[in-house]
Residue, then its C-alpha position, 0 to 999 in steps of 0.5 A: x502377817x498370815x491370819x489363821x481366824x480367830x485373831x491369830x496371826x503367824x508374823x514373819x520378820x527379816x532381821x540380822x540373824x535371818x527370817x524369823x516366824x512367830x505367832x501373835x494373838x490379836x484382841x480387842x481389850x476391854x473398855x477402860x475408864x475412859x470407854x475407849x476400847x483398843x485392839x492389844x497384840x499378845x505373843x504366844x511364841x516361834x514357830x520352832x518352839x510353839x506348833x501350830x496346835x499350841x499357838x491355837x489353844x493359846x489363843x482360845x485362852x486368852x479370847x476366854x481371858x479377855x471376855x471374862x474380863x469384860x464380864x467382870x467389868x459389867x459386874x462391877x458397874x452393876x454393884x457399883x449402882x446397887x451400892x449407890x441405891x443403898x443396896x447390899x450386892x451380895x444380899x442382892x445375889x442371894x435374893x435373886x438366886x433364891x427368887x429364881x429357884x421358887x419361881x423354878x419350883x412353881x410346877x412342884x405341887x403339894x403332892x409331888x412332894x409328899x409324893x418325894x416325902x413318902x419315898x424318900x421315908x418309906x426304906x426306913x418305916x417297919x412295913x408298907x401300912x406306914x405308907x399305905x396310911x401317909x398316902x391313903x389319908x392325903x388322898x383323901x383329905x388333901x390332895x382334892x384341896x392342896x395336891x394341885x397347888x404349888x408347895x410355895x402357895x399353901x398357907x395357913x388358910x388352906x391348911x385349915x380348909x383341910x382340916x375343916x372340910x365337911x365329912x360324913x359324922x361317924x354317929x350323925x350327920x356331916x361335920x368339920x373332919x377336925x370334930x368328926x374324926x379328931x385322930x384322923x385329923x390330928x394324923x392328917x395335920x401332922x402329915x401335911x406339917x411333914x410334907x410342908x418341913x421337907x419342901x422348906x428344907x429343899x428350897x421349894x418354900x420360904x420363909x420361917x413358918x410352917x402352916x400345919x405347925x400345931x404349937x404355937x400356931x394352929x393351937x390357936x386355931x382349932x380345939x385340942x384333940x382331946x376337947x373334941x374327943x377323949x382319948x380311948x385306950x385299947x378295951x381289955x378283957x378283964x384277967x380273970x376272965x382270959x382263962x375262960x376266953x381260952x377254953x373257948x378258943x382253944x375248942x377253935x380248929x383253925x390257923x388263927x385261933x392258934x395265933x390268937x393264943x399263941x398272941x395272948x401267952x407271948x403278950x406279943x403285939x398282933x403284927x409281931x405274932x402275925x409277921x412270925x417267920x420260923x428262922x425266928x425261933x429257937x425251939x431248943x433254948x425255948x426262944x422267939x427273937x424277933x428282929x429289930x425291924x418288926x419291932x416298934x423300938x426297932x431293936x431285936x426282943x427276946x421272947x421266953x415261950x411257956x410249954x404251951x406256947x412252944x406246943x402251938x409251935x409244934x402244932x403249926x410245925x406239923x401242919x407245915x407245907x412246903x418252904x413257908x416261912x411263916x409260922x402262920x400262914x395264910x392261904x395264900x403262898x408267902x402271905x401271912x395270917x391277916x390281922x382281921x382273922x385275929x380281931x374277928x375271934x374277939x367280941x364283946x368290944x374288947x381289942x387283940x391290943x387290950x390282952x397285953x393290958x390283961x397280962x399288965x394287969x394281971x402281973x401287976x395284982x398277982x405277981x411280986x414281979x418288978x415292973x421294969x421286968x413286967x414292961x421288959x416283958x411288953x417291950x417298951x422303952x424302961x427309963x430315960x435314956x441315961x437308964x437304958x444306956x446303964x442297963x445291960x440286961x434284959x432280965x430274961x430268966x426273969x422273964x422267963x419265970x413271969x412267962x410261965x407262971x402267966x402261961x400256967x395262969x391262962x390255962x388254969x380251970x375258969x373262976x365259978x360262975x365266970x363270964x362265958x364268951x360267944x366267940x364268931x362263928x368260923x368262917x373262911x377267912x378265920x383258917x385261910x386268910 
């Protein structure tokens, strides 16, 4: 027997028929029943049929075999006593290796995973505000809270030590953010409800609760929004009263009075007209379609453009420097319009969202339009879902006559004695910004 290391042997044997090679494995067998362990000889074959190579491969395998089944074995008499103590093995197997992916998780905060949460939404939110706002708020509120602490340990308690941490009141003096800022809250709470499904769905916490679940949890626990605070639609300015606000606004020089007509004659929402980018329109079909990710149903509206709308397209055209791709730019390349340097030409408490409530109003007291044509126009959900899958039109041409006639409407000669509107004086971010 010639030893090669690792319990291969190459036996040499005399016999009749002449000398003989061969090659034998040599290992020690796993413990019986008895616990009694034997030394066992496997053969792996002649020398002129095994190389030398071979026989070493074998021999891996079978020690790789022989040491797995000892495992095997120790696995066995674990269950063994589990069973005997009344104890599910594989229930067992389960708890431990979840028990030992949270006590992994332990390092992973509350902020990492909002962290992860954010930039695992982010591809499919609109524009960048959605993120700006989910980490803007968390930073805030949370993260000098719940940001430090690992996922797994935000309960209940925590979740309500968020949302009734003490801040300066808008109108008086500090109070509990659930009262003093109710829709900041309410966003917040929603937050931290998201971040908390997420670390559940990745193994990161346990158990079936959610601790910033509102239903049936924190509705208990806190006031509904709407005791703290009543909900507070857009301020419109009254329809009668928008042909006056034009002859002002259009005595206006400046990139944002344009877009501020061209936002009131369209019924356009103020981050679609702002967002414009030329290759949107077709000034021929007398068309602006603004693709699906700039809209809030994300999916492509068609809009009709009045002559007047179309001659504010012609006015920006003119004024047309370089490769801008936005119909109303700001003053810095590649940049578009700021919303500010819309909502700054508006006084009098009423919002740049309230003239779409102008023209819903106004379509609704003078015109026999339908309303599914009206809320078409407005781009907002019609129906149930049933509906919207049966209804394959989008009632342009009809939209286009409503279109008109609103346009025809804002430009018309003010009511006698109507309202006259100071507007803010123009200032650098009104043309610039």
């Amino acid at each position: 027997m010639y030893c090669d290391g690792g319990g291969l042997y190459l036996q040499v044997t005399r016999g009749g028929d002449g000398i003989n090679r061969s090659w034998i494995f040599r290992y020690a067998a796993p413990t019986n029943a008895q616990g009694k362990r034997r030394t066992r000889e496997m053969g792996l074959g002649p020398t002129h049929t095994v190389t030398l190579a071979d026989a070493r491969a074998e021999a891996k395998v079978v020690a790789a075999v022989a040491h797995a089944h000892e495992i095997i074995r120790e696995k066995a008499r674990q269950a063994r006593h589990l069973l005997i103590d009344g104890v599910d093995p594989i229930q067992s197997k389960h708890a431990a290796k979840a028990q030992a992916k949270l006590d992994a998780a332990k390092a992973m905060t509350f902020q990492q995973c909002a962290d992860a949460l954010v930039a695992a939404k982010r591809p499919g939110w609109r524009n960048a505000k959605h993120a700006a706002q989910w980490e803007t708020t968390l930073a805030a509120y949370a993260y000098p809270i719940i940001g430090a602490l690992p996922v797994q340990a935000v309960d209940t308690a925590l979740v309500l030590k968020v949302l009734q941490q003490h801040v300066d009141g808008e109108h008086g003096p500090a109070r509990e953010l659930w009262q003093a800022r109710p829709e900041t809250a309410s966003r917040l709470r929603g937050r931290i409800e998201a971040v908390l499904d997420w670390a559940k769905a990745r193994g990161y916490r346990n158990g079936s609760e959610n601790p910033g679940r509102w239903k049936g949890h924190l509705d208990h626990l806190l006031p509904a929004r709407s005791k703290v605070r009543r909900v507070e639609h857009h301020a419109a300015l009254p329809h009668t009263e928008v042909p006056t606000f034009l002859v002002g606004l259009r005595e206006r020089a400046g990139i944002a009075a344009r877009a501020m007509e061209f936002l009131i004659l369209t019924a356009a929402r103020a981050g679609e007209v702002l967002g414009a980018r030329w290759s949107e329109f077709n000034l021929l079909d007398k068309t602006w379609t603004v693709p699906a990710e700039r809209m809030k149903a994300g999916k492509d509206h068609r809009v009709p453009l009045s002559d007047r709308a179309l001659a504010i397209l012609e006015v920006m055209q003119a004024h047309r420097t370089g490769d801008d791709a936005f119909v109303f730019p700001s003053s810095r390349a590649g940049v578009p319009l700021s919303d500010w340097s819309v909502r700054d030409l508006v006084t009098d408490g009423f919002t740049v969202h309230g003239f779409r409530s102008s023209f819903r109003d106004w379509a609704a007291e003078r015109t026999g339009c339908p309303d599914h044509v009206v809320e078409q126009a407005l781009a907002h959900a019609i129906g149930s879902a049933v509906e919207r899958a049966y209804r394959r039109t989008d009632v342009f041409e009809q939209r286009r006559r409503l279109m008109d006639a609103w346009a025809t409407y804002c430009i018309s000669a003010p009511v006698e004695g109507g309202k006259v509107f100071a507007l803010k004086r123009m200032g650098a971010r009104d043309d610039q910004d």
